[in-house]
N, C-alpha and C positions, 0 to 999 in steps of 0.2 A: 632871425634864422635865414641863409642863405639857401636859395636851392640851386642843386646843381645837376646834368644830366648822367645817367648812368653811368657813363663812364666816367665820369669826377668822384663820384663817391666811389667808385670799385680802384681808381689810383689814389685813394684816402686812403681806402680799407688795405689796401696794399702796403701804401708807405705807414701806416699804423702797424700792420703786420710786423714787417719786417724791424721797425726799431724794437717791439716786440720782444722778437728774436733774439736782440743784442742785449737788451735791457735784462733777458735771462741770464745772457754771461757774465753781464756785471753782477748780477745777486748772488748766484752759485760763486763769482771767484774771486770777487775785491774782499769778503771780509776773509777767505783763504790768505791772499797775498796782503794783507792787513797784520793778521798773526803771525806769520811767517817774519812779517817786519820786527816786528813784537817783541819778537824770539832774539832774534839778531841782536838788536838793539840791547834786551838783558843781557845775551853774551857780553857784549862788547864790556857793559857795564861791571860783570862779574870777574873781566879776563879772562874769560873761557872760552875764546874761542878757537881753539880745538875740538870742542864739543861739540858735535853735530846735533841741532837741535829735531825733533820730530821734522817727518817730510809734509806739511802741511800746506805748502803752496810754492815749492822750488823750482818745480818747472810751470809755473801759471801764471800767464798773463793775459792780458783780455784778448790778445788775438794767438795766443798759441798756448798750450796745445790745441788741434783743431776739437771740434763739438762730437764727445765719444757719447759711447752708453755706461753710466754710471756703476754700473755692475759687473761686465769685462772690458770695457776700456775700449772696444774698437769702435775706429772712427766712422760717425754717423754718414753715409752716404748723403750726396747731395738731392737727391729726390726725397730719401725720411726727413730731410731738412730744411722742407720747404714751410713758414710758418702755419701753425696750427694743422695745415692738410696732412703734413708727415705724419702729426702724434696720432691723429682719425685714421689716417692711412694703412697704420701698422697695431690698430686697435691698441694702443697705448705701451705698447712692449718693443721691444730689443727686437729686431729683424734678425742678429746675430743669434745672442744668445735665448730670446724670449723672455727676460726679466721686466720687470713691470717697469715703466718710465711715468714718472709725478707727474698726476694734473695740473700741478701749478705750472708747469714749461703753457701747456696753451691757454690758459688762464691770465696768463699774464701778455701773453700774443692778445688773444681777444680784448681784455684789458685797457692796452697799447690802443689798437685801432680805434674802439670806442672813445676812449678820451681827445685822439686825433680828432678824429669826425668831430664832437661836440666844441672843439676849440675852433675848427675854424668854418662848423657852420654859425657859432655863437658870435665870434670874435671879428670874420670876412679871413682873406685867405692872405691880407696883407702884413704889415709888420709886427700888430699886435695879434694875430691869429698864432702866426708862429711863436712868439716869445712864450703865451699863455699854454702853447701845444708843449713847447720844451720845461715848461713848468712842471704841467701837470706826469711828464713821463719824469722827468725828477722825483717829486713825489710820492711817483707808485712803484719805483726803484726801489727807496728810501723805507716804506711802508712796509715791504714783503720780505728788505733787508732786518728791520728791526725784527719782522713778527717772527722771523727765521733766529736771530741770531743776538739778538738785542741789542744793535750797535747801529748809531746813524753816525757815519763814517765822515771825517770833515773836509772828507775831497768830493762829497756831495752837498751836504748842506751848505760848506762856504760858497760854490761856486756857486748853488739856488739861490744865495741872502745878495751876492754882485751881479748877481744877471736880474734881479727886479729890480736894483736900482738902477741897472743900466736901462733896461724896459722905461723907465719913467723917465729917463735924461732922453730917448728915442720918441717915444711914443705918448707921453703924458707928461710935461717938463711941468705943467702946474702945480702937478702932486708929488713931485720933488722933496720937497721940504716934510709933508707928511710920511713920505717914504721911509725917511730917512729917521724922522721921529720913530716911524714904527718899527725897526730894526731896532733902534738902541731901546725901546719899551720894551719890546718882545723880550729879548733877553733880561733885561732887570727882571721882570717880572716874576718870569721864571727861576730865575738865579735866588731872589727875594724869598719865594717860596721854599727853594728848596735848603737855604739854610734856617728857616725858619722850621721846617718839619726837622730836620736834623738836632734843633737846640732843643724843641720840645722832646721830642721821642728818640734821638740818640741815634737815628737811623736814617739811610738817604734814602730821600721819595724816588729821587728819576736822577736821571743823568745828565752830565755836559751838553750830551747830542741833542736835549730836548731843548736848552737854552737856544739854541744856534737855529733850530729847525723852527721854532717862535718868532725868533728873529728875524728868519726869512721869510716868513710868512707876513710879518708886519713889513718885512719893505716892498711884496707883493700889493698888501690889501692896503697898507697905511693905518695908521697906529687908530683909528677911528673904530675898523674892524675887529680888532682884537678880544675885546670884550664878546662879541659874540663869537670868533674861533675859540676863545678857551668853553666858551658855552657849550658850543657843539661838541666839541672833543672831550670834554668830559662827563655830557651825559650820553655821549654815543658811547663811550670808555665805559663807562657804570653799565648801561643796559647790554651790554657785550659780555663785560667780566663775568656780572652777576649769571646771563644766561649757559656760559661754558661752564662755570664751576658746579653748577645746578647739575646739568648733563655729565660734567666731568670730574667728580669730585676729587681724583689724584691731581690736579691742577691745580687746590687751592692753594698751596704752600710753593709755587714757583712764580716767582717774579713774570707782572703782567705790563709787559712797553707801551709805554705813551703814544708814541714815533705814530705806530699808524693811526692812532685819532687823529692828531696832528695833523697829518697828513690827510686825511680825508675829509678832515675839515677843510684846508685848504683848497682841494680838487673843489669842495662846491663853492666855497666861498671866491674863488679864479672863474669859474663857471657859472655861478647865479647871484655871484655879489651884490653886486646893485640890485635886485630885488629884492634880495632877503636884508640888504639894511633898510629899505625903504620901510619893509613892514616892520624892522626890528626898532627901529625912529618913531614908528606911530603911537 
């Protein structure tokens, strides 16, 4: 662990803040403009395009329109807008109109900074601080994306699966070869499974996106690891399901995402790897 004086950890907490912030616009609006693609595309295929498809994401892109209130549309002032203090700020409502705004907006700011902080007091503040930093907010994009929407989109997970093996050509060129093993296991793996629950019971266990997201996680941790991310991820998966369905019983009959075990296996396994194999080896 590094220590650093107060003002190092308040320009963490800061610069964790603020990507934060960004990291909300990509969750609320890549799988928007994801569908919207979607849509286009079956036009095109149908020859219909004359056909105005639903308005689902035609003016949205990650930097416009500016950051409104979900309920009338008008655009969030830059002082509501400052990470996390804005949503405190305005006790979680519409300054405009008074409509409630989602916890998850500073949820995922807090989120952000947290994981900041833990990367590069874990990791030092040099080349693999950052890589492991830009990891884990991948990640928790990815995670909040699935549990929202069901979809791990593959203009995130591929860019996650080439940025570890670039990490390792930078910062670790030994475990190169492992890296690279653990990308292409990671997906067999999964891939393995999921035609094999498909021939047995006729039905798909998970998706594409979990293959790719495996993937990437094996060319993070290297194909050593794997065995215990799918450990973790799916008995944190079972003791999660089990506990919302209990509490929740309209829940049991809607399809329940992988993505964010996945993915939170991964945040620890980036974050406490090397210890948890050392004990997982014993």
């Amino acid at each position: 662990m590094l220590t650093y004086s107060l003002a190092g950890w308040m320009f963490l907490i800061f610069v964790g803040l603020s990507f934060g912030s960004f990291l909300n616009v990509v969750i609320k609006r890549l799988p928007a403009m994801l569908q919207h693609r979607w849509q286009r595309e079956a036009l095109d295929i149908m020859e219909t395009r004359e056909t105005t498809p639903p308005d689902t994401g035609t003016r949205f892109s990650l930097m416009h329109p500016r950051s409104h209130c979900p309920s009338c549309r008008t655009p969030i002032r830059w002082h509501d807008n400052i990470p996390l203090l804005g949503w405190f700020k305005r006790g979680g409502r519409c300054a405009a109109c008074g409509a409630s705004i989602s916890w998850h907006y500073p949820a995922v700011e807090a989120a952000s900074a947290l994981l900041v902080i833990l990367a590069i007091a874990i990791h030092g503040p040099g080349v693999e601080g950052l890589f492991i930093a830009a990891a884990l907010l991948i990640l928790l994009t990815l995670a909040v994306i699935d549990a929202e929407t069901l979809l791990l989109p593959d203009s995130l997970t591929l860019p996650l699966l080439w940025l570890g093996l670039l990490f390792h050509v930078v910062a670790q060129p030994e475990a190169l070869q492992g890296a690279v093993l653990g990308a292409m296991i990671g997906y067999s793996l999964l891939w393995s499974f999921f035609w094999l629950f498909k021939v047995i019971t006729g039905k798909e266990g998970m998706g594409y996106g979990d293959f790719k997201m495996l993937a990437a996680l094996g060319a993070w941790t290297g194909w050593l690891a794997l065995p215990l991310i799918l450990i973790l991820s799916a008995g944190l998966g079972a003791l999660v399901s089990i506990a919302i369905q209990l509490l929740v019983p309209s829940t049991r009959q809607k399809m329940i995402p992988f993505g964010p075990y996945l993915a939170m296996s991964g945040i620890v396994m980036l974050l406490f790897g090397d210890t948890l194999m050392r004990l997982y080896t014993l």
